[in-house]
N, C-alpha and C positions, 0 to 999 in steps of 0.2 A: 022610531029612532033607535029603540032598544035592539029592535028585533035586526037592524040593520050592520050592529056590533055585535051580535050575536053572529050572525054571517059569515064576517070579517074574521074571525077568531077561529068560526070551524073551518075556515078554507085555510087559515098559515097551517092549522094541525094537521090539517088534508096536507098539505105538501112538505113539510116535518115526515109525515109517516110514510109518505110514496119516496122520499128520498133514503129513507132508513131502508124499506121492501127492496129498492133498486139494489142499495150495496150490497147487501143482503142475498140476492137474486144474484149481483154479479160475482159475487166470490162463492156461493153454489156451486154455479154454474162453469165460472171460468178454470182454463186447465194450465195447472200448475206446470213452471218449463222444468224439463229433467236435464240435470250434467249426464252429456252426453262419456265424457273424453276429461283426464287432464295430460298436462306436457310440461314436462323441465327445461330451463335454459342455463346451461352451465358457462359460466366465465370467470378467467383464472383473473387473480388484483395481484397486488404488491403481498399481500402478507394472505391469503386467503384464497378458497373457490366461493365463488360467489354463485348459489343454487336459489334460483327463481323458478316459482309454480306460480300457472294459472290454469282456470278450469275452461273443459269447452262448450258450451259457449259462455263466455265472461260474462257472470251476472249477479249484480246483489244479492241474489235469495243464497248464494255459495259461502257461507265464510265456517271457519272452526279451527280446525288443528288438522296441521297433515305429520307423517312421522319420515322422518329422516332418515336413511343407515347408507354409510360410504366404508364398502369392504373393498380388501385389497387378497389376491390369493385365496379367497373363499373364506378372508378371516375378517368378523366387523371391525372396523379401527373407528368408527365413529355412530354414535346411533344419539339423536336428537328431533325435533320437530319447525314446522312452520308453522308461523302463524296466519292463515288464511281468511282474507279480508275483502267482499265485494267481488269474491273471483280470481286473486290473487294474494300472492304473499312473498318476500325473500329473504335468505339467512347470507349471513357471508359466515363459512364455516374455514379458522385460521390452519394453516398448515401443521402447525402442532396438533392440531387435534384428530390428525389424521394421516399426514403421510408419515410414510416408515421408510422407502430406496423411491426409486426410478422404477415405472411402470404405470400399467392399465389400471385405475381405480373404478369399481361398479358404486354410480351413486343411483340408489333406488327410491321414490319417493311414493306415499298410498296419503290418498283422501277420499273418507264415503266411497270405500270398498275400489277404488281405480287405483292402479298400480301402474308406473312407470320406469322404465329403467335406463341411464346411458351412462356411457363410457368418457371416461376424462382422463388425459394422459400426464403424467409427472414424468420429467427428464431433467430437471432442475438441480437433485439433488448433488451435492459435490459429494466424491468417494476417494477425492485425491488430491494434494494440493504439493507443486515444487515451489520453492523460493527459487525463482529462476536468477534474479541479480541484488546483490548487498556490495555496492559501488560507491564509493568517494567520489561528494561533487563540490565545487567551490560554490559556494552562492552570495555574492557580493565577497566577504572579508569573511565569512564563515564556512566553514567546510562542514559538508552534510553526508549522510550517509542513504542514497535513495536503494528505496526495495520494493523489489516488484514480486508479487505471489498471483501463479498462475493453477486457476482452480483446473479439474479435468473436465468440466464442459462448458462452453461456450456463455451460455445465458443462464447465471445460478440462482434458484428458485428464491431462496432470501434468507441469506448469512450473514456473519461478522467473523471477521478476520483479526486477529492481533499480533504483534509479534513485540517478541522479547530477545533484547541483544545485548548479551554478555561481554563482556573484553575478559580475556583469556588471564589469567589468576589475579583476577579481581574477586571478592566477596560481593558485592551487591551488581545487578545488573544496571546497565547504563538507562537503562528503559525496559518495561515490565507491562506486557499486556496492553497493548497501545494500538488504536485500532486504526485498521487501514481503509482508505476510500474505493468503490467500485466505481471502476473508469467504464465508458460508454462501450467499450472494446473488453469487457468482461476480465479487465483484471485486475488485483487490490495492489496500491501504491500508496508509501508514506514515505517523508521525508523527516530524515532526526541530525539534529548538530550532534556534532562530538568534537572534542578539544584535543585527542593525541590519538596518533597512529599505532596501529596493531594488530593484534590476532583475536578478530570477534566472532563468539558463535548466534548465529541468527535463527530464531526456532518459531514458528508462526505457528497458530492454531486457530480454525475455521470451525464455526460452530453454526451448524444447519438449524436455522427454526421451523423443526418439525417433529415428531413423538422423542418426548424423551427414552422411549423404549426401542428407539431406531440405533440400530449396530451404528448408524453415518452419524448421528450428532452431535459426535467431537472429532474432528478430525486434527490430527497435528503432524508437524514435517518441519525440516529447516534444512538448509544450503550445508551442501559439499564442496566443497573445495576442489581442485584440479586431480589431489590426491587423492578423492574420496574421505577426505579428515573432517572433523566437526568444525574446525577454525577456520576459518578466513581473513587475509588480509584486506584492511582497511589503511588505505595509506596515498596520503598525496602528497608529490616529491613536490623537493622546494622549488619554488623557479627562482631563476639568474635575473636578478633584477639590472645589474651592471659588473663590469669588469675591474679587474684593479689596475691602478695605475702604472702605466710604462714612466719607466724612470729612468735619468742619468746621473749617475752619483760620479762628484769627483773627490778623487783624496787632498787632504788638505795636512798638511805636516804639521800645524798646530792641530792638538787634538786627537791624531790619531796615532799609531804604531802599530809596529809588526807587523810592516805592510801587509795591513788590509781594512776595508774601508766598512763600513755598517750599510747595513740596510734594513729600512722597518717594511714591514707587508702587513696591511688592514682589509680584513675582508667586511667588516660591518659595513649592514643596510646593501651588500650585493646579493643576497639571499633573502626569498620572502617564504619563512616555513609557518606553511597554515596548519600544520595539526603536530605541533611539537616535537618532529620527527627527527632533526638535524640531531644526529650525535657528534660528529667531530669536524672541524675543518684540517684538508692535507694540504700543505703546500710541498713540491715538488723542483726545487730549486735551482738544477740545472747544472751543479759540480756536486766533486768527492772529493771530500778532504782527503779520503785517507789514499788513493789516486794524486791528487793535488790534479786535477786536470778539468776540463769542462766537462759536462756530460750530456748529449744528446738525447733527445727524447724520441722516443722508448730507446731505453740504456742496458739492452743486453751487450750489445758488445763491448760497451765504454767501461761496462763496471754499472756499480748500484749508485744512483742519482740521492743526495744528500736530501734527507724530507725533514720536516718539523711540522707536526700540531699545535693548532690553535686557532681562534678566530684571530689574534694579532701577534706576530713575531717576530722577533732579532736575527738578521744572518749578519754573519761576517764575511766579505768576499776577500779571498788575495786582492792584493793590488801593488805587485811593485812597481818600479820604474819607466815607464814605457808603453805601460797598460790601457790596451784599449779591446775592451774584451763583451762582448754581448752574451747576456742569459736568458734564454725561455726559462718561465717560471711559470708551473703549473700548480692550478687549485684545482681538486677535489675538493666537493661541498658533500658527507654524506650524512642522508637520515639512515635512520634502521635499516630500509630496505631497495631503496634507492642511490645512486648518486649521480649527481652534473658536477660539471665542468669547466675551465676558463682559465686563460693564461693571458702573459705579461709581458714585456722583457725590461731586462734590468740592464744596461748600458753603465759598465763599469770603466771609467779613465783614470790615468794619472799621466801629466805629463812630466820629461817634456815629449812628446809623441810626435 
């Protein structure tokens, strides 16, 4: 019985030590695989190149550190490393740390002595930027000022845009560095209310996120005017919401003298001024006193047409005896730099006619 456990015991050891001998024998024996080759794959992201290494042939036994360098002009603008893992590895390296204009960038990568090298192209960079429009828009009950900044290429690599817009002898700007949105068509657009009409300077400033040692990474510009002037008008005329009333005035002996009869003219609520622009109302009345006669509109030949300012006013018309006398009265509504228009008639009698 002993000698039968005794048996049993030398045969597990027997196969314990042929199984040690085999691995033993087969890592000897067996030949180790060589990196043949490696290769980069370069792809641009939103804020970055994205540089992926793998080795050839993709295998476990590869991992370690590979090194980096992304020169531009024969000069390194970035030198870093990957971390290589199972055969692979990838960095996303951001454009600040590396581009400087528009052009051919050489990204070279080396692992366990293999070296690769390719080319990656930037045309991204903005090197110029107009305020193509700073236009008054109504938007509901509010009056805005939309602006459009148009970079010099097409598809910009990745900026921020701001603009600042002054009204013309003001001390503080109405808005300061306030950034604008890129639209799918490559151009940056904001929208700002503003409360009164005028002379604003609009100044935008694009800033490239790439080497702060890049001549492009601030770029600034603002809108010319017609004249080539720093100002621009900002200005939305009033609209005519309605007209003032035709009237027939009669004279009445109690009440009134010196043949002539009154007349009131109210232009309130026929005017809607969305950015505080309306400076005066003209009325254009239609006689001359100092003529004594009616006056036709446009009154070059009759003489000068009798006017009074105001949003509401008093005329006195002649009216003696017999009087039946019609007046065009005209309104001028003006802001600062516009003005509309709207007239009346004023049907002046006295009998007996």
């Amino acid at each position: 019985m002993l000698n039968k456990k005794i048996l049993a015991v030398v045969a597990a050891v027997a196969i314990v030590v042929a199984a040690i001998v085999g691995v033993w024998y087969y890592n000897l024996t067996a030949q180790k695989v060589e990196m043949d080759d490696i290769d980069i794959y370069l792809t641009g992201k939103t804020d970055g190149l994205e540089v992926n290494m793998i080795t050839i042939p993709k295998e476990k036994d590869f991992s370690g550190t590979a090194t980096l360098t992304i020169s531009y002009n024969n000069v390194s603008e970035y030198t870093g490393s990957i971390n290589i893992k199972d055969g692979s590895g990838t960095i996303l390296v951001p454009f600040t740390g590396f581009v400087t204009e528009n052009g051919e960038y050489i990204v070279e990568v080396t692992f366990n002595n293999k070296t690769v090298t390719k080319t990656h192209s930037i045309y991204g960079v903005v090197t110029d930027i107009s305020v193509v429009d700073a236009i008054p828009r109504l938007d509901g009950e509010a009056p805005k000022i939309d602006v459009k900044v148009w970079p010099n290429v097409g598809e910009p690599l990745s900026a921020n845009v701001t603009v600042t817009i002054t009204k013309v002898d003001t001390d503080n700007p109405l808005y300061s560095n306030e950034s604008l949105t890129l639209t799918d068509v490559g151009i940056y657009v904001g929208s700002f209310p503003y409360s009164y009409s005028g002379y604003y300077t609009i100044y935008t400033t694009l800033v490239n996120r790439i080497k702060d040692t890049s001549p492009y990474r601030e770029i600034t510009g603002h809108m010319k005017n017609y004249a080539g002037g720093d100002a621009n008008l900002i200005n939305l005329a009033p609209e005519l919401k309605d007209q003032p009333d035709d009237q027939e005035v009669w004279y009445h002996e109690a009440g009134e003298g010196n043949d002539t009869v009154k007349v009131e003219f109210d232009a309130t609520g026929l005017a809607e001024d969305y950015d505080g622009g309306i400076v005066y109302y003209e009325w254009e009345l239609g006689y001359n006193w100092t003529q004594k006669k009616p006056v036709e509109h446009p009154s070059e030949e009759n003489g000068t047409n009798d006017t009074r300012r105001g949003i509401t006013i008093t005329y006195w018309y002649p009216c003696p005896k017999n009087t039946a006398e019609d007046y065009v009265v005209h309104l001028y509504i003006h802001d600062a730099y516009t003005m509309i228009s709207t007239q009346c008639t004023v049907k002046v009698r006295r009998g007996p006619i």
